[in-house]
N, C-alpha and C positions, 0 to 999 in steps of 0.2 A: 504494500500500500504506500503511497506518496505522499510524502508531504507538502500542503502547498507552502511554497519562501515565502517570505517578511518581501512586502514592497521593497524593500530599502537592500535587502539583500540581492534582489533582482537586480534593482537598477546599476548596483555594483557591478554583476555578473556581466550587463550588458555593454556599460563600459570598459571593461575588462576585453570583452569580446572584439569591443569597436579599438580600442588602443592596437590590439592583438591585427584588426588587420590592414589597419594604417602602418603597423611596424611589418606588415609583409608587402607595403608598394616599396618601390625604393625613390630618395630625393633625386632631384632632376634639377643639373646644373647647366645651362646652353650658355657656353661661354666665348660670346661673339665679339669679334674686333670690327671694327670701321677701315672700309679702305684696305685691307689686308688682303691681296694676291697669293695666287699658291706658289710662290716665286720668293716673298718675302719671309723668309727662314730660314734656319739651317737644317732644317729637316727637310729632306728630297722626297716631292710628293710625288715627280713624272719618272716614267720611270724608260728602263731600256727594253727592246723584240723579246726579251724572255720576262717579263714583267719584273724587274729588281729594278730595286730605287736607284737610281743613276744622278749623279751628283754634278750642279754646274756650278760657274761661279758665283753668281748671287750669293749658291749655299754656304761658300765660305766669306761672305761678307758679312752675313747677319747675324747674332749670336740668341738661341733660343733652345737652351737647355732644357727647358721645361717643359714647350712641345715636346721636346725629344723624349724626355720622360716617361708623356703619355701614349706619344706615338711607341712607345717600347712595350708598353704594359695596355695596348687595344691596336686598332684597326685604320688606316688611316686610306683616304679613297684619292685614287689618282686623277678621275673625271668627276668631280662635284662642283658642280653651277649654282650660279647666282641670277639675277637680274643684275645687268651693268653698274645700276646705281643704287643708291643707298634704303629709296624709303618702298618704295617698289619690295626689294626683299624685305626688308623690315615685317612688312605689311602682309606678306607671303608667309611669315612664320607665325607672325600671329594667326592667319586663317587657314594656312593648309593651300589656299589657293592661288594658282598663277597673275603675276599683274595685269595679263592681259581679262581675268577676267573679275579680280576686286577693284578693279580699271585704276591703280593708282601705278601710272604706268614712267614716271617721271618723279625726282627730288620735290619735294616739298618745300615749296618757297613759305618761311611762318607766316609773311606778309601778304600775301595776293598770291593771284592764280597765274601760275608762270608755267602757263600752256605750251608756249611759242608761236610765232604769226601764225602756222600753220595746223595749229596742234588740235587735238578732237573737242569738239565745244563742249564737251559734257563727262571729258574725263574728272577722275574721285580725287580732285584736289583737296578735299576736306578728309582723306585718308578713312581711319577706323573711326566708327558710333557707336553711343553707347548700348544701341540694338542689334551689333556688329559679334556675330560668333566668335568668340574669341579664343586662343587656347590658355588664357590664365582664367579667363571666367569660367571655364569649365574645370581647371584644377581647381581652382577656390569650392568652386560646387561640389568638388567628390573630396574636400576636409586637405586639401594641401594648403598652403599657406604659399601666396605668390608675389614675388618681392621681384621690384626692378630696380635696379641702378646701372644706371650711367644715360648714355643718349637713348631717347625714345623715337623721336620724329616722325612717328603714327598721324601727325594731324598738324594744322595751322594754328597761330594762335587766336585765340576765343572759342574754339570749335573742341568736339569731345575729345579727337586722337591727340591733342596737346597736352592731359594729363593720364598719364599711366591708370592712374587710378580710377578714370571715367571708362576704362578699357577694360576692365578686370583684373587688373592688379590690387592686392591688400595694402603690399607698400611701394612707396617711390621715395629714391635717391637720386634727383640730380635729373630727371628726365621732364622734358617740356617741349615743344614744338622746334627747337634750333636745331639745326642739321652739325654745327661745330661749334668749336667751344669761343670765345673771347679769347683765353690765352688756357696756359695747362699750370700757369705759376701762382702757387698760394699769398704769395709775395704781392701778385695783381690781385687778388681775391677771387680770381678766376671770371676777370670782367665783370664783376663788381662794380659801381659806381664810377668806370670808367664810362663815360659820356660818348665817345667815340663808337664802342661795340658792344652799349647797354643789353642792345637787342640778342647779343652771342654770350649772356652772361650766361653760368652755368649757378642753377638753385639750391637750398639746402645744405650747403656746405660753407656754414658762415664759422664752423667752430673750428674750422680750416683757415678763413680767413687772416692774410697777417703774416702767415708762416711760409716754410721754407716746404710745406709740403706740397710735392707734386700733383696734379690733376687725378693721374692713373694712382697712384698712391691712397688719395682720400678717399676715392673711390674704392678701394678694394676693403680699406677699413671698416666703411660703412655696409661693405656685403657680408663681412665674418661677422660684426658684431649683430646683423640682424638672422644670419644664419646661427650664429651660436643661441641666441632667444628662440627660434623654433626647434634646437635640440634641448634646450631647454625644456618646453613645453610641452614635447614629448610628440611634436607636430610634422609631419613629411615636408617638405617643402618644395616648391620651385623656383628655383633661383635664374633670373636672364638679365646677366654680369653684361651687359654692353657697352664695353669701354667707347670714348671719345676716342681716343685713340688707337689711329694711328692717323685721323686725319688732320689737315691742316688746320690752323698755322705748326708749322713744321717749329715750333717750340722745342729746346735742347734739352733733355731731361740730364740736368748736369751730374747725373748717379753715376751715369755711363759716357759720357763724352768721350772719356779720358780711349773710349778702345778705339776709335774710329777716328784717331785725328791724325796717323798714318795713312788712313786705308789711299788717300789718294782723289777719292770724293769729293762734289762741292759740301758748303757748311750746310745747306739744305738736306741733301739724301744723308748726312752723317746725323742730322736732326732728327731725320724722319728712322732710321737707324738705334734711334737712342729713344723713340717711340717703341718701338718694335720689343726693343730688350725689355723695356721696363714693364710692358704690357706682360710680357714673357715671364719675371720676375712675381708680377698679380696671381697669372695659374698659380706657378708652382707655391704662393704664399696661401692660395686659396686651399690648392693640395695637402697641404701641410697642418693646415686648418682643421679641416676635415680630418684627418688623420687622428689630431690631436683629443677633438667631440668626438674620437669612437665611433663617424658614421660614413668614414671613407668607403668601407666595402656595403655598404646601401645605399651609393651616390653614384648614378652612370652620371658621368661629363659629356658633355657635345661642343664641341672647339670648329669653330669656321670661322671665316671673314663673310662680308656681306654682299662685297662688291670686287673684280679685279682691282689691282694694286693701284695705289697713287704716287708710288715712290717717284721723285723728283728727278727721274735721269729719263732725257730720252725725248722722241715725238711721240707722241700717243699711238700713232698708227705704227711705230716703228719697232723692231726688237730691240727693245731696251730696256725700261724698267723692270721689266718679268721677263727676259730674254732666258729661254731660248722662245719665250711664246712671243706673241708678236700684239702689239695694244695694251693699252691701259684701261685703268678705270672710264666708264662712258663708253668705252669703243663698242662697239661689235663683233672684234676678233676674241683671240681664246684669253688673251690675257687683260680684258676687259670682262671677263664672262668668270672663269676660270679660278674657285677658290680650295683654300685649306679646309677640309672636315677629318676630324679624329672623334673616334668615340668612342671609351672608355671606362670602366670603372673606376673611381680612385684608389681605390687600393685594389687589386685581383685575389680573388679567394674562389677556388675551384669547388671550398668545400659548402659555398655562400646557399642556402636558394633560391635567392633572388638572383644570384648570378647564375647558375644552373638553369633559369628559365632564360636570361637570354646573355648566353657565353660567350664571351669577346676572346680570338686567340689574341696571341703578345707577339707586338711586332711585325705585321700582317699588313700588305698593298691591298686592297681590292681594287678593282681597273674596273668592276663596271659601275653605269653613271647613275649617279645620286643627285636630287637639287632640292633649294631648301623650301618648297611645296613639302616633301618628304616628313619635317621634322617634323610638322605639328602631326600626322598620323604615328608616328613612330611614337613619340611622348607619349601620346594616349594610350598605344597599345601596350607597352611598358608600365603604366600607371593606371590600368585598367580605368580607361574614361571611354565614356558614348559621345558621340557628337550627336546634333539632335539628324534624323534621316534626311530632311530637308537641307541640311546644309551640305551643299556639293565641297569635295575634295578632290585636290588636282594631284595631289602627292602622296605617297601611299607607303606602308611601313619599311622602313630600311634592315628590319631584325635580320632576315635571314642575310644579307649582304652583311652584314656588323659581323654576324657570326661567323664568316668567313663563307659563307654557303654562295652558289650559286640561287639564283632566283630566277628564273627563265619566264615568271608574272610580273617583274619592277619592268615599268617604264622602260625603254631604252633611245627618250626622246628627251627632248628639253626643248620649249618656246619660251623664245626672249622678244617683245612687242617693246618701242619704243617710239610712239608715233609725234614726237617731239622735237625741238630746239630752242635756243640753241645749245650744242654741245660739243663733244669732240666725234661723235656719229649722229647724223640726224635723220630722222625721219626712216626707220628701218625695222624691218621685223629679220628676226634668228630664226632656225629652228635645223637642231641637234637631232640626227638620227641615224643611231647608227653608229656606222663609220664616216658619214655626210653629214655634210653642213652648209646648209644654204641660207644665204644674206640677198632680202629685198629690198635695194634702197626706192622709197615712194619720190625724192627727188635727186637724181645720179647730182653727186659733185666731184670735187678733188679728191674727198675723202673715199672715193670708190673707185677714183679713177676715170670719172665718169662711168660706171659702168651700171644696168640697175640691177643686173643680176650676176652674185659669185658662191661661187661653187668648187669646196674642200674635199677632199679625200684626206680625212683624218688619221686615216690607217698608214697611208703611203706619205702623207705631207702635213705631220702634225703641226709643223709653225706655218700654216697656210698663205704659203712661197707662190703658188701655183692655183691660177681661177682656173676653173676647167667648165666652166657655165658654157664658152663653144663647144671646146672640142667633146663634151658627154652630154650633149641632146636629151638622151632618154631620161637619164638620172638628177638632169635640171629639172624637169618636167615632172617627174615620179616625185621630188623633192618639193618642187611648188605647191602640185596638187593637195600634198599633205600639210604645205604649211598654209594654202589656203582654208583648209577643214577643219585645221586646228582652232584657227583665227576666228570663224564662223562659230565651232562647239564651242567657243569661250566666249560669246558672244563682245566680242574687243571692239573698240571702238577706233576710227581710221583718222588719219591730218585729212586736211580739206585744204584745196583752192586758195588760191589767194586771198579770191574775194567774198574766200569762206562759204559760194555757194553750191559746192556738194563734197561729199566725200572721197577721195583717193583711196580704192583700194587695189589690193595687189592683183598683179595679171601675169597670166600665163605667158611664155615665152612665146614669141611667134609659131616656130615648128611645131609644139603643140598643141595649138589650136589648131595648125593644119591637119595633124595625125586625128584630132577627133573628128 
């Protein structure tokens, strides 16, 4: 016969229960840089014909023990895309879905709608709402605790995406509509009551103010000590660490000066250098962090950039800044497109079960392609979260690739829409498939060569030396047709006309509308 429990003993039971299966999800830390290229490190992400990490010189310019770290102890992916610029993928990771079709397809200007003369009348300049599916709303909903710090740029100012917090975050450190900082010196306040670049001030960091301490620095303080309050409280968390840096003003983080003032450099790239380390520096203090709260092995990390590189050397169109790739951040090419993603445990325990459901090996390439659509289904799946059915997902879980596995169901495509200016590529749609990659520019300039259609063989010509839009006809055309279908299912929006009265969209090469 059964006893019935005391209310009160129940309700203990129940919490007991609930604790019990919040300590079975694990914390989720996405720890994204700005401007960060898969070129800017000393960990080699591209690799050589038998897939091994092959080392160029960049990699011995840059110093980032700390990737190396975690690139040693998880997985790191040799083809992982972004959107060229900054809020575009931002905005991608918060929804799961591509910019072509949460239409925020362009940087976020805080002030006005910086379309370009030609740009889509009705693209999401006003970024994420607070009716906007978000993936910290949806952690906060299943009992994590969602904390941002550093740059947000989800939105304009006055408008909901200019506060983390109107997005589904719990907290915010330092995130508001600016796309860059004012300066990264504690010493300025961090644009503070400078008059000059009020508007690039960075917030909530006035107990910083004064001092000698660094941008990336203040930031990383305020992630442990609100990470340590949710180990505290006995609460899973998600943490998206989004450093200001690495982008401009190419600010000298005088920690590390002292390694680059050989290298031969101008003082800018030895700047943006001394960004790079220091950011590098934040992981592994966050690593160590974690470590130290006993919840490193219940903590996957996710480490990318957002955007291809900005580093200060070079034409944008040219191989240089991310050499051996060829573009910069805004391009169109790979090293405009083309970022770091590692993802890993912080601490590895084989004997974990949280790590037993999804096992990262140690020190592992993966070659096939990932983009950060990807992350927000991956989180979920990890963190056992529903999205509601109505809300479409362009990106889809990365587990079995993390694992090292083959996935013959991921994606093996990436659309990059940009139907903007100006910038350093205008007005152009990407789309990755494959081994091809074909570039629509809606108006030919210098920057194409005039040309409106190019066409990669990424297998044979990975720093895309060689248009072959003549000489392969069929596979122009194969390549079109797909990036026109894509452009349609996402329903994306197109530049227009001069005089704005219709829309440009993409068209088929001549030959191929002859063959149909």
């Amino acid at each position: 016969m059964f006893r019935r429990l005391p209310l009160a003993v129940l309700l203990i039971c129940v919490l007991c229960l609930a604790n019990r299966v919040e300590a079975d999800r694990p914390n989720i830390v996405v720890f994204l840089v700005d401007d960060m290229g898969v070129m800017d490190t000393s960990v080699p992400f591209l690799t050589d014909d038998h897939g091994n990490a092959k080392r160029y010189p960049l990699n011995d310019y840059y110093r980032t023990p700390n990737m190396q770290r975690l690139a040693d102890q998880g997985i790191r992916f040799s083809n992982f895309y972004a959107m060229s610029v900054c809020s575009p993928t931002r905005n991608s990771i918060m929804t799961g879905q591509n910019a072509a079709r949460h239409g925020t397809t362009t940087w976020i200007n805080p002030e006005t709608n910086n379309r370009g003369p030609m740009g889509p009348e009705n693209w999401n300049w006003r970024g994420l709402r607070k009716d906007t599916v978000t993936l910290p709303k949806l952690m906060s909903a299943a009992g994590y605790t969602s904390i941002h710090v550093g740059k947000a740029h989800f939105g304009p100012t006055e408008f909901d995406g200019s506060d983390p917090l109107q997005i589904g975050f719990d907290i915010n450190v330092g995130g508001t509509a600016i796309g860059a900082p004012a300066s990264y010196h504690g010493e300025k306040n961090y644009g503070n009551g400078q008059a000059k670049r009020r508007h690039r001030a960075v917030p909530h960091l006035e107990k910083y103010h004064g001092t000698a301490t660094f941008l990336t620095e203040a930031l990383t303080i305020e992630a442990k000590r609100h990470v340590a309050d949710c180990v505290a409280a006995d609460k899973p968390f998600y943490l998206n660490m989004a450093h200001y840096a690495v982008h401009a003003p190419f600010d000298s983080d005088p920690r590390f000066a002292a390694n680059y003032v050989d290298s031969g450099k101008p003082a800018n790239a030895q700047a943006f250098a001394t960004l790079i380390e220091g950011m590098d520096k934040s992981l592994g203090d966050l690593l160590d962090h974690l470590n130290d709260l006993g919840v490193a092995e219940n903590t996957l990390v996710l480490f990318l950039g957002d955007n291809g590189s900005d580093a200060p050397l070079g034409h944008q169109h040219a191989v240089a800044c991310a050499a051996p790739l060829r573009g910069k951040k805004g391009a169109h090419y790979e090293g405009g497109m083309r970022v770091p993603f590692i993802a890993a445990w912080a601490q590895p325990n084989r004997e974990s079960k949280l790590q037993q459901r999804l096992p990262i090996p140690n020190g592992v390439i993966q070659s096939a392609m990932g983009n950060v659509c990807d992350l927000m289904p991956t989180i979920m799946d990890v963190a056992q979260v529903d999205a509601p059915k109505e809300h479409l997902l362009d990106g889809s879980p990365l587990n079995r690739l993390i694992a090292g596995q083959p996935d013959p169901d991921h994606a093996k495509s990436f659309l990059m829409h940009f139907p903007h200016s100006p910038h350093r590529s205008e007005y152009f749609t990407v789309l990755r498939d494959g081994k091809w990659k074909v570039i629509y520019h809606y108006h030919p300039t210098d920057q194409s060569d005039g040309e409106r259609y190019q066409l990669f063989d990424l297998e044979t010509d990975p720093f895309e030396q060689t248009n072959l839009a003549s000489s392969q006809p069929e596979a122009l055309a194969s390549m079109m047709k797909k990036l026109i279908t894509a452009l349609e299912d996402h329903g994306a929006q197109y530049p227009v006309t001069k005089d704005r009265s219709s829309e440009l969209r993409p068209a088929l090469p001549l030959a191929a509308k002859i063959t149909d």
